[in-house]
VEXZA-927358 format. One line per field, with one value per residue (C-alpha): x, y, z; residue number from 1. Coordinates in steps of 0.25 Angstrom, whole numbers. Layout:
BEGIN
u <- [X,...];
v <- [Y,...];
w <- [Z,...];
n <- [NUM,...];
This chain:
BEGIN
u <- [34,36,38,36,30,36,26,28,30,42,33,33,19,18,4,4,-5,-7,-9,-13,0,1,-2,-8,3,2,9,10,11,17,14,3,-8,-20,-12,-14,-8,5,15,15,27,24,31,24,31,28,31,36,35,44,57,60,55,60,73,72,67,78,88,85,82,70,66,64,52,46,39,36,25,23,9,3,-7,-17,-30,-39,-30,-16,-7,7,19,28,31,44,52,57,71,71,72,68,67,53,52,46,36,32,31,20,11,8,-2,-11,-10,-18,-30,-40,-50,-64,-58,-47,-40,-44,-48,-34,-28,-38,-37,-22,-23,-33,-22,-10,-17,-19,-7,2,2,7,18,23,25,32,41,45,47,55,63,65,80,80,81,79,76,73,59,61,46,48,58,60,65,54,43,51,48,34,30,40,29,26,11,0,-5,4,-7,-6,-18,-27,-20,-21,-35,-32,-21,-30,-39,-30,-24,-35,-38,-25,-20,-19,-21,-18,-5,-2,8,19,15,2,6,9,-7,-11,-2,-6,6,-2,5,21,20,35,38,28,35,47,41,34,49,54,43,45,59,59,49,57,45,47,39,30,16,12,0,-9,0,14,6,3,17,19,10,14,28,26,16,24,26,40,51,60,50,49,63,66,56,61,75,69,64,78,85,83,92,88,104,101,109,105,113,113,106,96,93,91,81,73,74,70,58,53,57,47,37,38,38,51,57,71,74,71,83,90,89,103,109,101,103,117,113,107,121,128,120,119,132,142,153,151,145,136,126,115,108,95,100,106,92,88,95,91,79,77,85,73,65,52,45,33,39,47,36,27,38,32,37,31,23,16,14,6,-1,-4,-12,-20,-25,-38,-38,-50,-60,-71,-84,-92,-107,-115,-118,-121,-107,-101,-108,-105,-91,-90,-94,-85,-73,-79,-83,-68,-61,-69,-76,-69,-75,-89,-91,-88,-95,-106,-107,-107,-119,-127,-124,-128,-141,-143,-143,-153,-162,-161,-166,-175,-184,-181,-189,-198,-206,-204,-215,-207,-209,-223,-221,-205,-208,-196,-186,-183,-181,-171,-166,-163,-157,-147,-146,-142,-131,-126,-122,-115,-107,-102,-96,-92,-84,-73,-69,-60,-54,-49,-37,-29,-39,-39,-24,-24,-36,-27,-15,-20,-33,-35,-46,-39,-44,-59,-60,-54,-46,-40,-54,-57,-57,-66,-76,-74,-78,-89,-96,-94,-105,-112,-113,-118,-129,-134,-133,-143,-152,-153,-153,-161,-173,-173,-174,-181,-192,-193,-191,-202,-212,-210,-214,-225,-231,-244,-245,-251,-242,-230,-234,-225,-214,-215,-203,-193,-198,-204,-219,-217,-217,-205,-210,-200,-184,-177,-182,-175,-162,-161,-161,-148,-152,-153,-142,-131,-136,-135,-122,-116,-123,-114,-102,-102,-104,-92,-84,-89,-88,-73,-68,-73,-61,-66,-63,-53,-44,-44,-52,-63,-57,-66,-63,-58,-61,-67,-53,-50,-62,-54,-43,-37,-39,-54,-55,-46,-53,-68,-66,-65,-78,-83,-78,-90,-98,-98,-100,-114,-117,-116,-124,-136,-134,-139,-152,-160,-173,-180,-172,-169,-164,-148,-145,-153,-146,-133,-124,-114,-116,-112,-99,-93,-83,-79,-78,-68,-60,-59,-56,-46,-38,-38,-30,-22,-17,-13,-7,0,5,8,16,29,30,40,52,54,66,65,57,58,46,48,44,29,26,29,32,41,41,51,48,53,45,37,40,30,27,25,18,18,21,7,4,1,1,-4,4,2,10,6,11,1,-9,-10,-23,-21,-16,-13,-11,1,8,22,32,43,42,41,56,60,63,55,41,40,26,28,17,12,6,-9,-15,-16,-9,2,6,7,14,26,24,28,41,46,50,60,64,79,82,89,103,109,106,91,76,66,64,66,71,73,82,80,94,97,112,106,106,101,85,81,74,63,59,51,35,30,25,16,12,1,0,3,-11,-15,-17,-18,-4,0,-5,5,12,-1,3,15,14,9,7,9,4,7,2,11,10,4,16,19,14,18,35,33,29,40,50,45,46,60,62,56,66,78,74,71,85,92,84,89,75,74,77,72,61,53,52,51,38,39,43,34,37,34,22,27,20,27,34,41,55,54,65,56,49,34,34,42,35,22,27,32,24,27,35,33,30,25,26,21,22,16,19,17,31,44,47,39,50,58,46,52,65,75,63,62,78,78,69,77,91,84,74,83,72,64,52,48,43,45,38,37,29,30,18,23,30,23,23,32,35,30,41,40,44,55,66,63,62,76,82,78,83,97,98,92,103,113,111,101,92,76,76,62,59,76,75,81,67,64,50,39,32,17,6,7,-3,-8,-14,-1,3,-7,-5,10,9,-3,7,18,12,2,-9,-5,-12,-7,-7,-11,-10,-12,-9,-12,-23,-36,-35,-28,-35,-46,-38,-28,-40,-48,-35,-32,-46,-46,-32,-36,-48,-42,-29,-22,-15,-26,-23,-29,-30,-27,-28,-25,-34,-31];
v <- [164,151,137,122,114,101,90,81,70,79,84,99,104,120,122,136,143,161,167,183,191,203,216,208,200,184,173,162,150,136,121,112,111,102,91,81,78,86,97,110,122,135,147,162,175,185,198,208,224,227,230,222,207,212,215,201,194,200,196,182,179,174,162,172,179,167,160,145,136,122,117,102,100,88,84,98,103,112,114,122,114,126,140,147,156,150,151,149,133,124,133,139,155,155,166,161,148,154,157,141,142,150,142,128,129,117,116,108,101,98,100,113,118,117,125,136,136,134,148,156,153,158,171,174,172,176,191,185,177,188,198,185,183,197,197,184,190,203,204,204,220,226,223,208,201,193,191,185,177,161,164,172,162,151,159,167,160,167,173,176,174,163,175,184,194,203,211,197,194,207,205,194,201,212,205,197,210,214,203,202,216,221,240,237,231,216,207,200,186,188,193,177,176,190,188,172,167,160,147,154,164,164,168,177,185,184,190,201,203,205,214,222,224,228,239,242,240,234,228,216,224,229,238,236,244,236,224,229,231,217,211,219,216,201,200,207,198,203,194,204,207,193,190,203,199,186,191,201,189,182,195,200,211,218,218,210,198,185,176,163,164,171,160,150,159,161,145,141,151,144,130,133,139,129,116,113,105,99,113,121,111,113,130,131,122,125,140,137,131,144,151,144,144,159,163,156,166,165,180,175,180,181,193,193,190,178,173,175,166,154,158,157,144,138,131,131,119,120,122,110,102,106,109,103,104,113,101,98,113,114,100,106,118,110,102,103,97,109,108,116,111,102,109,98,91,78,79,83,73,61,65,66,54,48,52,48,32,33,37,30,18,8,15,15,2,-3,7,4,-11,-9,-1,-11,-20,-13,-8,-22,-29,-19,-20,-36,-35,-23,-31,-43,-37,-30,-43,-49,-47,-40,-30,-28,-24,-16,-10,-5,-4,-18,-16,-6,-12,-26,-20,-10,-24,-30,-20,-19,-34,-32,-21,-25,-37,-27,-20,-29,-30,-17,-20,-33,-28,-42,-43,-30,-30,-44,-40,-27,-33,-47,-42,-34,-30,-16,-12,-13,-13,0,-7,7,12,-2,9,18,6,-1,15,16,2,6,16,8,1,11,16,-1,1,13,7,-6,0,13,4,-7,3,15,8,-6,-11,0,-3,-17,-14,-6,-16,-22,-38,-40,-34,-42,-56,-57,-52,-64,-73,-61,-55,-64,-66,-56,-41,-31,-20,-11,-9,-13,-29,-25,-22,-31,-44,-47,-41,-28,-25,-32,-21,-10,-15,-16,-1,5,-1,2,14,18,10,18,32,29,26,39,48,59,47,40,49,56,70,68,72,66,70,60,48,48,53,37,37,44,39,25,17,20,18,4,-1,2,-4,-16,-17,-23,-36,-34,-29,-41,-48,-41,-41,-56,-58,-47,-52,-66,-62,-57,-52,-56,-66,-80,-89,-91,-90,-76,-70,-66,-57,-65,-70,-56,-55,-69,-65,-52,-54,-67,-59,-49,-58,-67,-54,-48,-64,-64,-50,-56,-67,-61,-51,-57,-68,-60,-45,-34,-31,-17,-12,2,12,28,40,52,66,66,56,43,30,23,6,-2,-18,-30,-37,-49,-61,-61,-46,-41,-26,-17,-2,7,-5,-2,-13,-15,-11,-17,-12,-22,-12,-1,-9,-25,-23,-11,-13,1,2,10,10,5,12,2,-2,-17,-20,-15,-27,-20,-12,3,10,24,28,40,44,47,39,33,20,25,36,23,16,27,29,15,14,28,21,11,22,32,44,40,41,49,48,41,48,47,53,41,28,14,2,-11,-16,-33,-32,-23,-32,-21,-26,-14,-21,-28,-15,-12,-13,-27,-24,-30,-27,-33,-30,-26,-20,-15,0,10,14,-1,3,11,2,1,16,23,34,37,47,48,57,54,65,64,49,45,45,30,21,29,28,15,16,28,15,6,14,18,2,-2,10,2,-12,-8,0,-15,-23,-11,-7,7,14,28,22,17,29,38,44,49,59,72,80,71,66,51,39,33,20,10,5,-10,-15,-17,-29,-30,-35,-23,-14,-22,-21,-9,2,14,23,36,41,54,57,67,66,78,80,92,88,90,78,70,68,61,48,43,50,40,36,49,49,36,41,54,45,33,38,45,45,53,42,45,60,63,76,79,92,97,104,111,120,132,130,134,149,152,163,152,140,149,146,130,130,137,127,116,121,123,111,101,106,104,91,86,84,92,102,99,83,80,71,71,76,89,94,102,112,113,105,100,105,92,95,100,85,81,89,83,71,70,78,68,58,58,48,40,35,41,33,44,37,45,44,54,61,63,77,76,65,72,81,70,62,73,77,63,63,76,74,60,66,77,74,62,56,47,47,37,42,32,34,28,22,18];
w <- [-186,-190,-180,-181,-169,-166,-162,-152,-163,-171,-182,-185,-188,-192,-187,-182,-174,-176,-162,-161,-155,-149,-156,-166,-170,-174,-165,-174,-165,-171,-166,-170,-159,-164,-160,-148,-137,-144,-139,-146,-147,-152,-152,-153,-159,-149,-155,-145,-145,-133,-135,-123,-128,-142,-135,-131,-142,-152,-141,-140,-154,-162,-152,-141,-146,-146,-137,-135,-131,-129,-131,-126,-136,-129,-135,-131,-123,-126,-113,-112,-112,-112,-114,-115,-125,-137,-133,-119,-122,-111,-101,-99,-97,-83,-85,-99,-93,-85,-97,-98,-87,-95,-109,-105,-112,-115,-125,-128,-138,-147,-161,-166,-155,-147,-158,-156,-141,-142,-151,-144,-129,-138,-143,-129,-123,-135,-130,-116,-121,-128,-115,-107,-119,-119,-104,-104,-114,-107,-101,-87,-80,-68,-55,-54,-51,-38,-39,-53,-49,-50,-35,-30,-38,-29,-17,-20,-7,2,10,23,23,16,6,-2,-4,6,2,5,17,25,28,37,42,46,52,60,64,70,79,84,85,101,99,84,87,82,92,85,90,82,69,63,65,59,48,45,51,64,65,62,73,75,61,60,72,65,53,62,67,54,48,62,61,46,51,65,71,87,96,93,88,75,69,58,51,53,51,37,34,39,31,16,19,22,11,0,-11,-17,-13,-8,1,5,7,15,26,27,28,38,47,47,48,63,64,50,46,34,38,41,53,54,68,60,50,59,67,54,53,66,64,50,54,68,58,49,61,57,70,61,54,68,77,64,62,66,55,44,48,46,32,27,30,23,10,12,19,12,16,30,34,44,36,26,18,13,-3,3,8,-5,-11,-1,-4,-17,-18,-11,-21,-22,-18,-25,-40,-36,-33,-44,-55,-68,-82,-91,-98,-87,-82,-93,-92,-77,-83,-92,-82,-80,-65,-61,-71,-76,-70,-78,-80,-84,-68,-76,-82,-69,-61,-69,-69,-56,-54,-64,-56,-42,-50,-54,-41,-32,-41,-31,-18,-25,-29,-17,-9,-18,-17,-2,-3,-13,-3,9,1,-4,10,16,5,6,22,21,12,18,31,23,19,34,44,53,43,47,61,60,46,37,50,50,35,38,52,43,31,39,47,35,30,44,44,31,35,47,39,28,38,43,27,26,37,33,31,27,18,10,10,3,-7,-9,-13,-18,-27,-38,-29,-25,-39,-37,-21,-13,-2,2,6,15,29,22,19,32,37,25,31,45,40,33,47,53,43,46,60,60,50,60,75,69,62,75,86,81,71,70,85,90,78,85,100,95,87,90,95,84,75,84,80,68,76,87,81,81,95,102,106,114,109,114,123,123,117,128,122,109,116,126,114,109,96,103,112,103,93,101,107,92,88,101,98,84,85,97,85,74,84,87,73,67,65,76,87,80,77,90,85,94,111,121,135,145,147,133,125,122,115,102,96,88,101,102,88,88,100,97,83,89,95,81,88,97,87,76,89,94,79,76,89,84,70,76,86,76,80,65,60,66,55,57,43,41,53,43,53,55,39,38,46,46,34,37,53,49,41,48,61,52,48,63,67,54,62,76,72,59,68,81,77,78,82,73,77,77,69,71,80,78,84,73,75,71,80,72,77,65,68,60,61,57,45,49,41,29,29,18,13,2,5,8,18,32,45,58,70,85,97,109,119,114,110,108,101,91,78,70,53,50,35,33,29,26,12,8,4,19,28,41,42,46,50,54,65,70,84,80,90,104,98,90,102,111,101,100,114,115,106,109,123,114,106,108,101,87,85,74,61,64,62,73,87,94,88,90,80,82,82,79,86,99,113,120,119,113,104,113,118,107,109,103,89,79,63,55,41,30,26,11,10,-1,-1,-5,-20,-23,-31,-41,-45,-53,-48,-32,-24,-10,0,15,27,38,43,31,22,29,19,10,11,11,-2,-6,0,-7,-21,-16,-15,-28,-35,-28,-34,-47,-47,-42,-52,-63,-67,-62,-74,-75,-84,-71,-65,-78,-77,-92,-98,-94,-104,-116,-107,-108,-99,-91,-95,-88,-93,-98,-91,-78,-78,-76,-64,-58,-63,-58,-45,-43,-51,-44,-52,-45,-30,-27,-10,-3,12,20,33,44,53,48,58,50,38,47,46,34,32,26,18,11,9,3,-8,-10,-12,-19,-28,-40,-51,-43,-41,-30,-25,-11,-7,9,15,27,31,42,33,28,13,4,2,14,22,34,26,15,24,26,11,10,21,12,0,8,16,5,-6,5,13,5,14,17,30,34,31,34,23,9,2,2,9,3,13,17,11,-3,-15,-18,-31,-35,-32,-40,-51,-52,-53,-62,-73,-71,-72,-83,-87,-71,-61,-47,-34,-24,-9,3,18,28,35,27,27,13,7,0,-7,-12,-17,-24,-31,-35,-41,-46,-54,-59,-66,-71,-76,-83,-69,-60,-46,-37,-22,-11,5,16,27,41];
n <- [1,2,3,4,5,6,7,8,9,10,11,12,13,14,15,16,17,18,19,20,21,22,23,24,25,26,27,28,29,30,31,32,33,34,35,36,37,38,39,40,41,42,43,44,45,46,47,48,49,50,51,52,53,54,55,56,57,58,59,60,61,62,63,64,65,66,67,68,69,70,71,72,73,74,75,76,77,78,79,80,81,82,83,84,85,86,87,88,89,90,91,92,93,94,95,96,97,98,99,100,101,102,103,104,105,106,107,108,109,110,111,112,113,114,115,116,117,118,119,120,121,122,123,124,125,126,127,128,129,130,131,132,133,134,135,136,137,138,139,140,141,142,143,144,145,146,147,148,149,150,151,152,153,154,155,156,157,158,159,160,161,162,163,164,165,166,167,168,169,170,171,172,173,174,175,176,177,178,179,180,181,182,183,184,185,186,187,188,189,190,191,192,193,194,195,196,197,198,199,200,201,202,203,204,205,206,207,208,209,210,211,212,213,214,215,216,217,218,219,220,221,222,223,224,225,226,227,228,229,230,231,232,233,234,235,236,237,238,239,240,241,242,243,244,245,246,247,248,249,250,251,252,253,254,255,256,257,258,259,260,261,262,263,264,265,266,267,268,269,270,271,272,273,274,275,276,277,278,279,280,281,282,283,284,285,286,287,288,289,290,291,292,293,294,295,296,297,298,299,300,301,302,303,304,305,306,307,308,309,310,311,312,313,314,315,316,317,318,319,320,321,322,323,324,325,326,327,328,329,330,331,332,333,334,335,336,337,338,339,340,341,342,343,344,345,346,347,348,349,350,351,352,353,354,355,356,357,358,359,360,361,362,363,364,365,366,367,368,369,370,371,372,373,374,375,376,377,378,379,380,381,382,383,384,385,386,387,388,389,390,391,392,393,394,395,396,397,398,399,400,401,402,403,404,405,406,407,408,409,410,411,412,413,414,415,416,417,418,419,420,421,422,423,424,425,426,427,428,429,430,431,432,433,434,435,436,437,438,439,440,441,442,443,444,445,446,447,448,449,450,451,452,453,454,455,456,457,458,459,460,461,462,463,464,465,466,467,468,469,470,471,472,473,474,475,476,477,478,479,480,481,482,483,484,485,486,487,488,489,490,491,492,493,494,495,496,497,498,499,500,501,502,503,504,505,506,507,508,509,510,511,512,513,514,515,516,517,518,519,520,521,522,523,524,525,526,527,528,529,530,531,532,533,534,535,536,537,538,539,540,541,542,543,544,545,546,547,548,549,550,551,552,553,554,555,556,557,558,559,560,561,562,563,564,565,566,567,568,569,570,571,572,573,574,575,576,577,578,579,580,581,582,583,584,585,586,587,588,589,590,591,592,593,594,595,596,597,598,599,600,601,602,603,604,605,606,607,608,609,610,611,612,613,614,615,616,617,618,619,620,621,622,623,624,625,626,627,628,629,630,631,632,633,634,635,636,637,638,639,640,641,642,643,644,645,646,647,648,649,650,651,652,653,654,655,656,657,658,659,660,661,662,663,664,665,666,667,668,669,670,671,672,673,674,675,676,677,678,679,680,681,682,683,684,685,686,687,688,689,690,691,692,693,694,695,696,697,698,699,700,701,702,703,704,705,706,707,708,709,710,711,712,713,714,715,716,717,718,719,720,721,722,723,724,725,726,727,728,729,730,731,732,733,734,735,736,737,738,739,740,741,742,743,744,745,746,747,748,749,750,751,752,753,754,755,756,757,758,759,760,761,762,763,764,765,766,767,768,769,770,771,772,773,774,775,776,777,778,779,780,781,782,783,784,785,786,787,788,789,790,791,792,793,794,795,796,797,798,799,800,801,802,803,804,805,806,807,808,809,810,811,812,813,814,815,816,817,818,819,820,821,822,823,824,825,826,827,828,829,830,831,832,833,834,835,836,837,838,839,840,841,842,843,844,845,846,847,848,849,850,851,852,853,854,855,856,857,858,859,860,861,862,863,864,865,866,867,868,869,870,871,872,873,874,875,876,877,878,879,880,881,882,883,884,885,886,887,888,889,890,891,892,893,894,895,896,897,898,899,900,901,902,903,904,905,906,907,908,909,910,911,912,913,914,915,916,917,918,919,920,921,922,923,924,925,926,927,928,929,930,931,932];
């Protein structure tokens, strides 16, 4: 055979490559591959001795015996770009396709080597290509292969339980059998448990219906014997077999017709399955839908060919999500994101350690600095008392008392910093500072010094009252003579002298209330896990937390106070307390006045009030002159008729260029229940054609004095946060749990804004928002029509958003935001990807007819049956790796702005994959999260 390559740059090159073929035969394969960073085609002559692939190939001409592979040649590597027969064009044989998975290879070096890797892979699949092109060649015969199939590949999930081997799961089974079986006979409301279906019991008794009627059996028990009949049929894994006991489950009456009245009792089963409140008031209509699709002639009915169909016209949502072109399939296999285990520990360690310097240098150079600090200031005092007199007398615990007394003192004015919240939002967007100091971790520091504080409190009441102060009433009067100008000519007899002094009880007074603070601020307390009987309830919770916080007030008090009667030290200016504190405790005092009177010059109007399902409290204000934020920014919130004192953080949702401010709030706590409490009473039902359960317009022409009904409310802000950084990326990704998706549409509306002014200005040619051309592997490049300064000031190119959420009501948060992006956002800029976790994922029997409702409804109205809006929902949890995995092959050689918002339950695993990918692949993400 003879075949010329074609390099990437147009030359031809005749270099060939002999590979050993079946029954001895050559397979001479064409293509240069000592190359770089270049893409190779070869083709291999597969000599077949059947009659059927020679059938073939003589039909088809000479291309067809041929089959051909596309070869990414890159430094010591060699990756599939393709493989499909030599005819077949463009499109890629689907079982051939398969055999790209098993050709990545990588080698310990380049050149030569590549060749003789490249060669040693072909010789050992070459026997395996010529089978699949014999087979793809082969005329279709017989009895067709559902399980074969592109339609039964979409719906390989249609199954009744988590696992599809039946052998492995019967175990269980067995067991559960056992415990639950009455005389050997199993009750039909315990067969979801025994078969793994606890939590759908109501369509596990539908399926227990359906498998009982198949088999005439009556009554509501089953033996060990029908239950294993059960359990084979429902874990078959033909198709057939499949479709057939859904169809039975729909079909009551086993005529083999489906009515109308069926359909929607098969829908009101997986919608109540699924926690699907909007499908189940609308079973009726959607049943209707189904009907129509299926029962154009009006027969009243449907057959089990007809369900068929709207089966497989249900697409499968994970090829969609994941699709990839065949170039980066291949870039997906050569990937090497696991690893083989470095042997050499040295080598292992100091690369480990690399990657933590890298990830986190910010973190530890601060962290650092603070300890050298902290260590420098208890080494100065511990030897300062070493060489005083009371040394003699008190030993090493004055040393340690006054060096723990020292770090003590510069904590508690270290402290008040990160939460100078004027202040770091000013540095934040002011500075350059952001790039060597991590602002988004100040909560964490102020919680990592608030250890800090509690380590010098130890060392300081520890040392006095269990070493230093005894070793001092047990001294001799001889021994007490140096001690006379600190205590007096008279020796202390007993503790209760100690105590009494100022010195004592404004210590112990100080220890008490810190440590109520501390106690009530950990999460247990905080967050409301811990449930104390009455009275003691109103000890959990934000209030607790909110009001015990504020004893610091007293604190700094007492602490000035026992900073200034010392027992060893009289001089004015080496009693440095409150040399310590002035700075930080006038900021800190100046930032709390800046607060009252910037917010309570004039109150908000309140434009708009809604209570959505999930219990969220949706506020529209009026802006306050000068208020200016940036999208990812959160404010303060005051409600004098909840609380006069309390001010809550909550993210805006509104984006900059709206002319009022949103916050969405959710009831978590004892103050966001009150606040809805308090606006639901001003609140009516909407009329038609608006969202929320309760609602409320503030309306300019209205004489009615609606109006001055609503609560009295007050903002202060905006405050920097994570988010806000968005802009500094090209590419972000946004995750939001639940709530936490707030700050993050208002950085989707902003991006939807920004697209809208650069479409006026005419500069949002397709160049802007061209992420290259993939196949060819292109960067990105922006067009040179947009000025610098554009470009400068809106650098966001692509918007990645994933929103997970367990209610279905949830959707309805942020619907018209959703919409706007789906009718707005033409070039496909920004990915909107919502999740419902309520619903069984994909593939799953329970959740097959939601997928086929969604597939129906959104061809036809346009419009998604689980989030109402115009994007199309995902089902269950998201593979996140799989995220990952995506976006680092589109966007090669990037760096990815990862922000999250949500419960932290998820934030270890978005962190270690964003680690894990930047030091594995080309794409660098950079984790952020949010703190409150």
């Amino acid at each position: 055979m003879q075949s010329m390559g074609v390099d990437d740059d147009g030359y031809r090159s005749s270099d060939t490559i002999q590979a050993e073929g079946v029954g001895g035969e050559r397979v001479v394969v064409s293509g240069p591959l000592s190359k770089r960073g270049s893409r190779k085609s070869a083709r291999f002559n597969l000599p077949s001795s059947a009659s059927t692939s020679s059938s073939a190939a003589s039909a088809g001409g000479d291309d067809e015996a041929y089959v051909e592979i596309t070869l990414d040649v890159r430094d010591d590597s060699v990756a599939v770009h393709c493989v499909k027969p030599a005819a077949a064009g463009d499109a890629e044989d689907s079982e051939v396709s398969l055999l790209a998975r098993t050709l990545e290879k990588r080698s310990a070096s380049f050149g030569s080597s590549v060749m003789r890797n490249a060669s040693s892979r072909i010789r050992q699949v070459s026997q395996e290509l010529r089978r699949l092109a014999s087979v793809t060649k082969r005329p279709a015969a017989g009895k067709f292969d559902r399980t074969k199939s592109a339609a039964a590949h979409a719906l390989k999930g249609l199954k009744f339980i988590a696992r599809t081997d039946g052998a492995t799961g019967w175990t269980a089974v067995d067991k559960r059998f056992n415990e639950l079986a009455v005389d050997g006979l199993l009750h039909r409301s315990l067969f979801g448990q025994c078969i793994g279906m606890k939590e759908s019991t109501e369509f596990a008794g539908e399926l227990f219906d359906a498998l009982s009627r198949r088999r005439n059996i009556t009554g509501d028990m089953i033996t060990k014997a029908e239950l294993t009949e059960f359990w084979d049929q429902i874990t078959d894994q033909s198709f057939d077999s499949r479709l057939q006991t859904f169809f039975d489950m729909v079909d009551k009456n086993l005529d083999g017709r489906i009515t109308e009245e069926e359909v929607k009792e098969i829908i009101t089963m997986s919608a109540s399955a699924n926690k699907l409140s909007k499908i189940l008031e609308q079973a009726e209509e959607y049943a209707r839908l189904i009907m129509e699709e299926l029962d154009p002639n009006d027969l009243g009915y449907v057959e089990i060919y007809n369900l068929e169909l709207l089966l497989l016209q249900a697409p499968n949502q994970s090829m969609n999500i994941g699709t990839t072109n065949s170039r980066n399939l291949s870039q997906m296999l050569s990937q090497k994101l696991k690893p083989t285990k470095e042997p050499n520990p040295l080598r292992r360690w100091y690369q480990q350690a690399r990657y933590f310097i890298e990830d986190n240098w910010q973190r530890a150079w601060v962290i650092a600095l603070w300890l050298s600090i902290c260590a420098g200031l208890f080494t100065w005092k511990f030897i300062q008392y070493r060489r005083r007199a009371v040394f003699d007398v008190m030993g090493y615990c004055v040393c340690v008392a006054k060096g723990g007394a020292e770090t003590l003192k510069f904590n508690m004015a270290l402290i008040l910093l990160p939460v100078c919240r004027n202040t770091i939002t000013w540095l934040r967007t002011k500075t350059q500072l952001g790039k060597a100091v991590p602002f988004d971790d100040s909560l964490n520091f102020h919680k990592v010094i608030a250890a800090g504080i509690t380590v010098g409190v130890g060392l300081h009441v520890i040392s006095h009252l269990t070493c230093d102060f005894p070793r001092l009433l047990h001294t001799s009067e001889r021994e007490y003579v140096p001690m006379k100008p600190f205590f007096g000519d008279t020796k202390p007899d007993n503790y209760w002298w100690f105590v009494k002094g100022k010195e004592g009880w404004t210590g112990l007074v100080m220890v008490v209330l810190m440590a109520i603070a501390f106690t009530l601020a950990s999460p247990w307390f905080r967050r409301g896990r811990v449930k104390l009987p009455k009275p003691f309830h109103r000890a959990t919770g934000f209030n607790a937390f909110w009001y015990s916080h504020h004893l610091f007030i007293v604190v700094y008090a007492l602490l000035i106070v026992h900073g200034y009667f010392l027992y060893l030290t009289k001089e004015w200016y080496k009693k440095t307390t409150w040399m310590y504190l002035a700075i930080p405790v006038i900021l800190y005092a100046s930032e709390r006045l800046i607060r009252a009177f910037r917010s309570s010059i004039s109150a908000v109007k309140i434009l708009k009030v809604a209570v959505y399902p999930g219990n969220v409290l949706a506020l529209h204000v009026s802006k306050p002159p000068g208020f200016r934020y940036h999208s990812g920014q959160y404010i303060f919130v005051n409600c004098a008729a909840v609380s006069p004192f309390q001010w809550h953080p909550f993210s805006i949702t509104s984006a900059p260029q709206d002319d009022y401010v949103s916050v969405h709030i959710r009831t978590l706590g004892d103050w966001t229940r009150q606040l809805k409490s308090v606006f639901s009473q001003v609140c009516q039902p909407p009329t038609s054609g608006k969202s929320g359960l309760l609602r409320a317009d503030y309306d300019d022409d209205s004489s009615n004095g609606a109006s001055r009904s609503f609560p009295r409310l007050l903002i202060d802000g905006p405050y920097g946060a994570p988010a806000q950084d968005y802009k500094q990326y090209e590419v972000v990704l946004l995750v939001g749990l639940g709530i936490g998706a707030t700050p993050f549409i208002s950085i989707v509306k902003d991006i939807v804004n920004n697209m809208k002014e650069l479409e006026a200005l005419g500069l949002a040619d397709d160049d802007i928002y061209d992420d290259g051309n993939i196949e060819s592997g292109s960067s990105h490049k922006r067009s040179a029509s947009v000025s610098t300064s554009a470009a400068s000031s809106f650098k966001t190119r692509r918007a990645y958003f994933y929103w997970v959420t367990r209610e279905q009501g949830s959707f309805e948060w942020f619907r018209g935001v959703m919409n706007e992006v789906a009718e707005t956002d033409k070039k496909g800029v920004i990915e909107l990807h919502n999740y419902c976790t309520s619903v069984y994922e994909e593939g799953d029997v329970r959740s097959a007819l939601i997928a086929m409702l969604q597939s129906l409804n959104h061809a036809k109205h346009g419009l998604d049956v689980v989030s109402g809006t115009r994007v199309k929902s995902h089902f269950a949890r998201p593979n996140w790796r799989t995220v990952y995995k995506r976006i680092a092959l589109k966007h090669r050689d990037k760096r990815i702005g990862v922000f999250y918002c949500g419960a932290p339950t998820l934030t270890k695993e978005l962190r270690e994959l964003a680690y894990d990918f930047s030091h594995k692949t080309s794409t660098k993400f950079d984790f952020h999260k949010e703190n409150f």
